[in-house]
C-alpha positions in Angstrom: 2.6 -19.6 13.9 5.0 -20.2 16.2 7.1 -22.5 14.0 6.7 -20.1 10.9 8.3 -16.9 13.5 10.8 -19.4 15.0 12.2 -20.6 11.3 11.7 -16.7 10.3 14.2 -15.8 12.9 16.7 -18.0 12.0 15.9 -17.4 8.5 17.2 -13.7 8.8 20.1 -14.5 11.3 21.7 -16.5 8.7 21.6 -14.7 6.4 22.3 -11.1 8.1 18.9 -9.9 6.3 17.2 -10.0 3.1 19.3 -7.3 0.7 22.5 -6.8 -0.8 24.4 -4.4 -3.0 25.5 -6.0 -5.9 27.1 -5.0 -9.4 25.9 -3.9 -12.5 28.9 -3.2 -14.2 31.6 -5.3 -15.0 34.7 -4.7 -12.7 37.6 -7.3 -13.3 40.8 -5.6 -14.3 42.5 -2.2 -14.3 40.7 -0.7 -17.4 37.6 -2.0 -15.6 38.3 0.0 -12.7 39.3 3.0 -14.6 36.1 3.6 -16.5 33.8 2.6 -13.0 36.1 4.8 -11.1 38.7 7.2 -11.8 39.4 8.9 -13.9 36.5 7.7 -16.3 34.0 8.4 -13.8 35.1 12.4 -14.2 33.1 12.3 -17.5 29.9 10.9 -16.4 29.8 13.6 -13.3 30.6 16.3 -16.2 27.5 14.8 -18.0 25.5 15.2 -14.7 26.1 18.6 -13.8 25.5 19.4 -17.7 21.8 17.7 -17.5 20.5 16.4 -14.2 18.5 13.9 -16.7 21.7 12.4 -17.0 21.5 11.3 -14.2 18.0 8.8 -14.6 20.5 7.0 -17.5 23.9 7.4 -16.0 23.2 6.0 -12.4 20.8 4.0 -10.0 18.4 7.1 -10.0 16.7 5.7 -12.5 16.2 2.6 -11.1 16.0 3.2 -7.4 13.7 3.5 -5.0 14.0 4.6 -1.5 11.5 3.2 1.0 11.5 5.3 4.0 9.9 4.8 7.5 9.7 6.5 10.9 8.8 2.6 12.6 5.3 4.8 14.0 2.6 2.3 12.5 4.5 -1.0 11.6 2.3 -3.6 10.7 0.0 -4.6 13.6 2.6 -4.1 15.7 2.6 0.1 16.8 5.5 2.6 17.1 8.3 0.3 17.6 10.6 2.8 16.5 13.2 3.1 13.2 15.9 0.3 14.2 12.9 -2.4 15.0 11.0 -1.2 11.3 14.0 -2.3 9.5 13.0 -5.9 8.4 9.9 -4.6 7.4 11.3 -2.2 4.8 14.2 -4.7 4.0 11.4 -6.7 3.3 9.5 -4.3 0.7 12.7 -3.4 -0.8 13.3 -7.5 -1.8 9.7 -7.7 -2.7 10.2 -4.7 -5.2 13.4 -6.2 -7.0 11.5 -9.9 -6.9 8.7 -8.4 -8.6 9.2 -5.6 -10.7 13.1 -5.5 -11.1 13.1 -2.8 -9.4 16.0 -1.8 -6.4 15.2 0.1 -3.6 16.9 0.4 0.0 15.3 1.0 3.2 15.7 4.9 5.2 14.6 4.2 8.5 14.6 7.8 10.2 15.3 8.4 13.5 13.1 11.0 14.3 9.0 11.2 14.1 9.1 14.9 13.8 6.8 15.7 10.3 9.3 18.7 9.5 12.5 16.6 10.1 11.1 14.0 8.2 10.3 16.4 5.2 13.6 17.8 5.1 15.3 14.6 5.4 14.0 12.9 2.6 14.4 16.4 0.5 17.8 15.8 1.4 18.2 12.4 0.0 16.0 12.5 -3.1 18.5 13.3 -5.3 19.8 9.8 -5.1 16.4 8.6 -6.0 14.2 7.9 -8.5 11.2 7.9 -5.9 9.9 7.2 -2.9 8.2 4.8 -1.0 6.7 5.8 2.8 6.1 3.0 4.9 5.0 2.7 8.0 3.9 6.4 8.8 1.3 6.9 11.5 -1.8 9.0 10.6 -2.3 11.5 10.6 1.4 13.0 10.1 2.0 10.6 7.4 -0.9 12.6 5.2 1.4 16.3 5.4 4.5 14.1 4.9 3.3 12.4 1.6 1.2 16.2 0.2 4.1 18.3 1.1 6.9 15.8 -0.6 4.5 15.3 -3.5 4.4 19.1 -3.6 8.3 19.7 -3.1 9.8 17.0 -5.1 10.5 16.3 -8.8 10.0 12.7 -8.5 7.1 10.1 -7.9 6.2 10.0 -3.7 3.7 7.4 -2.4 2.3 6.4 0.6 2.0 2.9 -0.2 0.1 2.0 3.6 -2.6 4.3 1.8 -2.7 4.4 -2.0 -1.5 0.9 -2.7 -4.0 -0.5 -0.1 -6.6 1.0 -1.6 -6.0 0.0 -5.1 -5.7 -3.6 -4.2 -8.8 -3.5 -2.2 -10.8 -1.9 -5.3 -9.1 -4.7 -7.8 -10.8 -7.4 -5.2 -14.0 -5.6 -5.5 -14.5 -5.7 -8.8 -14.0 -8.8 -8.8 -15.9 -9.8 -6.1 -18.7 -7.4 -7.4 -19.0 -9.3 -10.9 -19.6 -12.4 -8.9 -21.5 -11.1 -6.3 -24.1 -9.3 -9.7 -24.0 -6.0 -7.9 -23.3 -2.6 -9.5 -20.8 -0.2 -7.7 -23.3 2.4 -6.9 -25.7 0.0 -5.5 -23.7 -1.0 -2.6 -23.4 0.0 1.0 -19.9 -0.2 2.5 -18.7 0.3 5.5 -14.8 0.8 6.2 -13.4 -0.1 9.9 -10.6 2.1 10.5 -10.5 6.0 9.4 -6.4 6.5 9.6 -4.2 6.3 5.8 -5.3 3.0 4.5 -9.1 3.7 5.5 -9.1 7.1 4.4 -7.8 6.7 0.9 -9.9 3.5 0.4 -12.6 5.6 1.4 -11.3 8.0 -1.9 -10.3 5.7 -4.2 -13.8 3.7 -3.8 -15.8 6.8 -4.3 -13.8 8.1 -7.1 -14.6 4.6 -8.7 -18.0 5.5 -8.3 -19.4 3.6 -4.9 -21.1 6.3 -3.3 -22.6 4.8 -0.1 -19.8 4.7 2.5 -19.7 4.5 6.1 -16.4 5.3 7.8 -16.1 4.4 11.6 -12.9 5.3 13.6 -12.9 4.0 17.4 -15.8 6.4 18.5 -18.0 4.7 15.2 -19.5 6.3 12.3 -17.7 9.6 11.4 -20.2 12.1 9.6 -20.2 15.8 9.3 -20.7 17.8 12.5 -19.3 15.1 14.7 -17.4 17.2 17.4 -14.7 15.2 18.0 -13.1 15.1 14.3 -9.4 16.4 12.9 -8.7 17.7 9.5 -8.6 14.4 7.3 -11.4 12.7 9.4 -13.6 16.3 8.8 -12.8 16.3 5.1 -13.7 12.6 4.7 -17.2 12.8 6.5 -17.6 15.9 3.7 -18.5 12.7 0.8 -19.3 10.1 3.1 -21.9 8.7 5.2 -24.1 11.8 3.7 -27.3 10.7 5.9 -25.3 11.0 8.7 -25.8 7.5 10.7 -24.5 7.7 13.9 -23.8 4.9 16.0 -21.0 1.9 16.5 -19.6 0.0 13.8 -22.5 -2.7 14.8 -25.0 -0.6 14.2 -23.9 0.9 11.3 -23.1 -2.4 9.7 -26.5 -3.8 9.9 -27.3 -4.1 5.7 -24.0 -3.7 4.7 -23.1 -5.3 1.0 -19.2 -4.6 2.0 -17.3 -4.4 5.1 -13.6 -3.6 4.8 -11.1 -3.5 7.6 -8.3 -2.2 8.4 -8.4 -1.9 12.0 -7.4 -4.1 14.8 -8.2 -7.9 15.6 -11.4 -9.3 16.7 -13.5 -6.3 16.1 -15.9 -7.9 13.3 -18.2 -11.1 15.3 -20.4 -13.2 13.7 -23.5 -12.3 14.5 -22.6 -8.7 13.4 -21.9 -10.4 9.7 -25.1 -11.7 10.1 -26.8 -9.0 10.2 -25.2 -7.8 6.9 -27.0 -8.0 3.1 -27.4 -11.5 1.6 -24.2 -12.4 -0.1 -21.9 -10.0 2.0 -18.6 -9.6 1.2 -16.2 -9.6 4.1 -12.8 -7.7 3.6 -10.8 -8.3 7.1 -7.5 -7.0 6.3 -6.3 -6.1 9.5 -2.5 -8.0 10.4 -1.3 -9.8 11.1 -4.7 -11.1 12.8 -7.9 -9.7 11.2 -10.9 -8.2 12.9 -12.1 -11.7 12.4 -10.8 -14.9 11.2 -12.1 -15.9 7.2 -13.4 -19.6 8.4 -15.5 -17.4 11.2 -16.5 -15.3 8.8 -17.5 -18.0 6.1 -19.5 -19.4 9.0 -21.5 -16.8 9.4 -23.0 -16.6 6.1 -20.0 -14.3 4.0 -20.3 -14.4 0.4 -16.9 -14.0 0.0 -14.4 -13.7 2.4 -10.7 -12.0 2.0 -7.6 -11.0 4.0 -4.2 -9.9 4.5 -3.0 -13.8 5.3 -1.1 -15.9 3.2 -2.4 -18.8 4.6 -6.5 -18.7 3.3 -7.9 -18.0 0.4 -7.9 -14.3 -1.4 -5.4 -12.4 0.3 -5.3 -9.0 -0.2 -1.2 -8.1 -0.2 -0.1 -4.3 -1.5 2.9 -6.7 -3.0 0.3 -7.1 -5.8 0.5 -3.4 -6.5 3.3 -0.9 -5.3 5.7 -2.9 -7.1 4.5 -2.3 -10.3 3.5 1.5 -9.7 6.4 2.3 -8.7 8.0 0.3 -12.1 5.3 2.2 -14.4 6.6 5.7 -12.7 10.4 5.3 -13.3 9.7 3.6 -17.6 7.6 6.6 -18.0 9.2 9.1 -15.8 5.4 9.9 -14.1 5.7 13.1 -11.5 2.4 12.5 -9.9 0.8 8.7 -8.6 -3.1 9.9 -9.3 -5.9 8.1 -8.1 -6.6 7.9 -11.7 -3.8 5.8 -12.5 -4.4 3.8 -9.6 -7.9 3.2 -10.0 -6.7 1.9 -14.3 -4.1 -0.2 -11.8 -6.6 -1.9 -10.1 -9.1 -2.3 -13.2 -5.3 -4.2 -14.8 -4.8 -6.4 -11.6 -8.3 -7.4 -11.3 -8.4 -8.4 -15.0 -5.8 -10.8 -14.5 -8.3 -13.2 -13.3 -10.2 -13.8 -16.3 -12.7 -16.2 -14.2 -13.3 -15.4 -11.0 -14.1 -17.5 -8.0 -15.1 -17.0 -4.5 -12.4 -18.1 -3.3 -9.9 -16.5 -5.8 -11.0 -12.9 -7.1 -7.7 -11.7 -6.9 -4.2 -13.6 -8.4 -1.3 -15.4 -6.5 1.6 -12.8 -6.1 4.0 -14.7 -8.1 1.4 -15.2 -11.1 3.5 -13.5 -14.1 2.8 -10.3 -15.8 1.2 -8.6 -12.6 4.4 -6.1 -12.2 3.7 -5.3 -16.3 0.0 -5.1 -16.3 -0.2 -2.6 -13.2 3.1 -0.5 -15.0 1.1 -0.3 -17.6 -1.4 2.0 -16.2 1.1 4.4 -14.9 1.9 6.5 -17.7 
């Protein structure tokens, strides 16, 4: 790991970053410069401020994507603040253009005020076609998505949340088929209750798996517990409905699924063991997992995934925002439902026509992922 940070490093030094501005326009001679700029440029504003649609054809709002970021929950790594987030939403903004020919540029806000943050992005949307929070610690980042999805004429997603989830369900399907278990059959219990955990949570149930367990650092949330906010209350309201109380240990014991998205080292082996035959281990947690997929192989995991690059089945939101966010801006979609996300995942997951154990979800550079996953965002 060492090595792989090191050459990182000097990757990004030599290059100054990962993005760049570039033309799309041809821009050579005087006439050239006339029709990009003045006074042919006159026109096309004229157009604008006839139709604001104009401005989806006309500009980079249709194309464009802002991916915006307070630096409160980046990666693994905390609040490290707005300037330290930047290669992190660099880094999304490449992987949208890579995958889905799609360009986006990276707001990192100096402030981690939930108002400020509102009104900032308010302020900038007209430039974009939509927007991409990164990187927003729960549970602000739940008011920031509702009221921008509420306030603003164009697509708004909380990708640490909704993308998350709908590559986690695409693995589960798969890994279900394989496994010869039916959605509604399974227990599962989720490790971690902030934005990914809770819209899993959602997104699973919505598909139709009804027996989740949700455990934040004080274990199993369930109605009544004392100690709850607002988006942990709502979220014991369709989970956990016996109420089990206890630590994640003791709620795990005959668990089909475990999925986390918490912090390293929480998952040991003898707590897989005492899982259902044929568990499937979901440790998503990064950039170290709550516990390593060789640890968990070796303690009897069915199937094994993670947020690595470097073992088998990782679970990377690349395989999805890309390509939500490409469907959104062809077909001019408002709203990201859960409903088009969960037809997203059903798209990704069918890209592996044969599943495997150790492959139940494709490589992200496989072609036709962007296209399959636009296509259910319509």
């Amino acid at each position: 790991m060492s090595d792989l940070n090191a050459e990182s490093l000097e990757l990004h030094r030599f290059y100054g970053g990962k993005i760049a501005t570039a033309l799309s326009i041809p821009l050579n001679n005087q006439h050239d410069l006339s029709l990009a700029y003045t006074p042919g440029v006159a026109a096309v504003c004229q157009a604008v401020a006839a139709d604001k649609e104009a401005a989806r054809t006309h500009t980079i709002k249709g194309r464009t994507i802002a991916v915006v970021s307070d630096g409160s929950a980046v990666l693994g790594l905390g609040n490290i603040g707005s300037v330290a987030a930047l290669p992190v939403m660099e880094g999304k903004c490449a992987l949208f253009k890579k995958f889905a020919g799609v360009d986006a540029f990276p707001i990192c806000l100096d402030t981690q005020d939930t108002e400020e943050i509102i009104k900032t992005v308010k302020y900038l949307a007209p430039v974009f076609g939509g927007i991409n929070l990164e990187d927003i610690a729960a549970p602000r980042c739940f008011t920031i998505e509702r009221r921008l999805q509420m306030e603003l004429d164009i697509p708004v997603m909380h990708d640490d949340q909704h993308g998350t989830a709908a590559v986690v369900l695409a693995a589960l399907i798969n890994a279900l088929k394989l496994r010869g278990s039916d959605r509604s059959d399974i227990k599962v219990v989720i490790s971690g209750a902030g934005a990914a955990g809770n819209a899993i949570a959602r997104l699973l149930f919505g598909y139709g798996v009804k027996n989740i367990i949700a455990c934040d650092r004080q274990g199993a949330i369930y109605v009544g517990r004392p100690d709850l906010d607002k988006e942990k209350a709502d979220l014991a309201t369709f989970t956990n409905l016996g109420k089990q109380k206890g630590a994640l240990a003791e709620v795990l014991v005959g668990a089909d699924v475990f999925i986390g998205v918490s912090s390293a080292g929480l998952l040991t082996r003898e707590m897989v063991r005492t899982m259902a035959p044929k568990s499937l281990v979901f440790a998503l947690a990064n950039p170290v997992p709550e516990i390593m997929p060789d640890e968990a192989k070796a303690a009897g995991a069915f199937i094994v995934a993670s947020g690595r690059s470097d073992f088998p089945n990782q679970i990377n939101n690349v395989l999805i925002f890309p390509g939500v966010f490409r469907g959104a801006l062809d077909n001019k979609v408002r709203q990201i439902s859960d409903e088009r996300l969960v037809k997203a995942a059903e798209n990704l997951a069918a890209l592996v026509s044969v599943p495997r154990v150790d492959r139940i979800l494709p490589e992200p550079f496989t072609p036709g992922i962007a296209a399959a996953v636009a296509a259910a965002i319509k």
